[in-house]
C-alpha positions as CSV (number, residue, x, y, z in Angstrom):
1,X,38.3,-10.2,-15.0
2,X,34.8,-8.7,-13.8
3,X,33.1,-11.6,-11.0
4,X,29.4,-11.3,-10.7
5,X,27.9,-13.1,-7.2
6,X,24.3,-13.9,-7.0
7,X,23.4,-12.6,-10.4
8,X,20.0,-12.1,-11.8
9,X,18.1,-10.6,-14.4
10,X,18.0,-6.8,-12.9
11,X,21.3,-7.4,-10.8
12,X,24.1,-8.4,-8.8
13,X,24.6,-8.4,-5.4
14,X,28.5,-8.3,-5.6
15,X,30.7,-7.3,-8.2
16,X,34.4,-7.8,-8.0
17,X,37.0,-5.9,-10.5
18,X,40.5,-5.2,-9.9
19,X,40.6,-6.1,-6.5
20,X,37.6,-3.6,-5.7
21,X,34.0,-5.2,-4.1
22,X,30.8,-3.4,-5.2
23,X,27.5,-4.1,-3.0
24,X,24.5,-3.4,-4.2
25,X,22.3,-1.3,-2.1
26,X,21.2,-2.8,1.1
27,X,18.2,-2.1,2.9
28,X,16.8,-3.6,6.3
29,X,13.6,-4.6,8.3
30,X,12.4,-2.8,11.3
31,X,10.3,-0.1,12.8
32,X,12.6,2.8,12.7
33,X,15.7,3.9,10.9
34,X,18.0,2.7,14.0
35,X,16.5,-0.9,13.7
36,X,16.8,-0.7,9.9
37,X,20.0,0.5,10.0
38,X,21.6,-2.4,12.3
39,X,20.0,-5.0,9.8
40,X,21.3,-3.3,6.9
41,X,24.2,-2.9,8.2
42,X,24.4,-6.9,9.1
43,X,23.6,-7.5,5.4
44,X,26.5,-5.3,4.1
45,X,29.2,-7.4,7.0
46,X,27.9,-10.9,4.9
47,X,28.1,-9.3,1.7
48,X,31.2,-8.2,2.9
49,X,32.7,-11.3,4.1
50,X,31.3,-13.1,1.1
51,X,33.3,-10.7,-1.6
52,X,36.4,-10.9,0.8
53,X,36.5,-7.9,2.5
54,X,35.5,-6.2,5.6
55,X,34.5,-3.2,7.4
56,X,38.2,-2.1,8.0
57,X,38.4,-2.0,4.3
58,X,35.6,0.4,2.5
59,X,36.6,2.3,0.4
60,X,32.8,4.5,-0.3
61,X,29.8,4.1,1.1
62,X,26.9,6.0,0.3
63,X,23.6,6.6,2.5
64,X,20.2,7.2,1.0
65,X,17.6,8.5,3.8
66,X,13.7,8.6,3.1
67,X,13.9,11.3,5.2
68,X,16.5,13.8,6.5
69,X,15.0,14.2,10.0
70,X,16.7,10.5,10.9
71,X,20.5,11.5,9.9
72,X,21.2,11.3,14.1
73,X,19.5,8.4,14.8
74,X,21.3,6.4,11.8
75,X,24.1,8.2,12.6
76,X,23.9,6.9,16.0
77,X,24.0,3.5,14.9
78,X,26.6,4.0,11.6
79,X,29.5,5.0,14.3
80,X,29.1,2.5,16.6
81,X,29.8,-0.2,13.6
82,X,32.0,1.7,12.0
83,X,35.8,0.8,12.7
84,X,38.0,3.1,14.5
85,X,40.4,4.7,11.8
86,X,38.6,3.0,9.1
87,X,36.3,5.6,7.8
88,X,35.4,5.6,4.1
89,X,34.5,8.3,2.3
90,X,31.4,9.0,2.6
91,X,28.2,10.9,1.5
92,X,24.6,10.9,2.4
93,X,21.2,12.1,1.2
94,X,17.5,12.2,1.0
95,X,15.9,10.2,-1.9
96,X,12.1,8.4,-2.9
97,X,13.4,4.9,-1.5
98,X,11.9,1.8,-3.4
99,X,9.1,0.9,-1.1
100,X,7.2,3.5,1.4
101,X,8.4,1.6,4.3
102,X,12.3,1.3,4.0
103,X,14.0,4.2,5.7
104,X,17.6,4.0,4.6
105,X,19.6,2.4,2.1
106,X,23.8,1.7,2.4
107,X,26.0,1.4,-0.5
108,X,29.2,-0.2,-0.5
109,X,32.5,-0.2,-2.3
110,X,35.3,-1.6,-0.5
111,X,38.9,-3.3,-1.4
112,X,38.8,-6.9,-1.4
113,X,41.9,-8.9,0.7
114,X,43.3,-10.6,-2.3
């Protein structure tokens, strides 16, 4: 059984499939990518809850940057929220985001609880 949450025409913001959650891509508000990266990051912990999951449990996450030049600063930030132990895997890059002003973009798949 595939579970769509807060479907529309272009998307979903969660899927659910075999006991796997997939966010959509989360973006945040803010000045800098630190700033935007705590929001996102906020967004992906509801989306998160919502699919039931949680941090502990990502599987993937993968990390779009406008710009290259702010992989320490959302670093920074991305370790600090990060469980101990619980590291998914993980890749990041530097891609055209969707508007001029967004600095990062977090994508999540993670195990559900149930």
């Amino acid at each position: 059984m595939i579970d769509r949450i807060e479907t529309g025409a272009r998307m979903s913001k969660i899927v659910r499939h075999n006991g796997v959650a997939y966010l959509c891509g989360q973006v945040g508000a803010g000045a800098d990518v630190a700033e935007q990266t705590r929001d996102c990051l906020s967004r992906v912990d509801a989306l998160l809850s919502r699919a039931g999951s949680s941090r502990d449990r990502m599987l993937q996450v993968i990390i779009w940057l406008a710009d290259m030049a702010d992989f320490d600063a959302m670093n920074a930030v991305w370790d600090e929220w990060v469980p101990e132990g619980a590291a998914p895997a993980r890749a990041c890059g530097e891609a055209k985001l969707a508007r001029s002003e967004l600095k990062v973009e977090i994508i999540v798949t993670a195990a559900c609880a149930k």
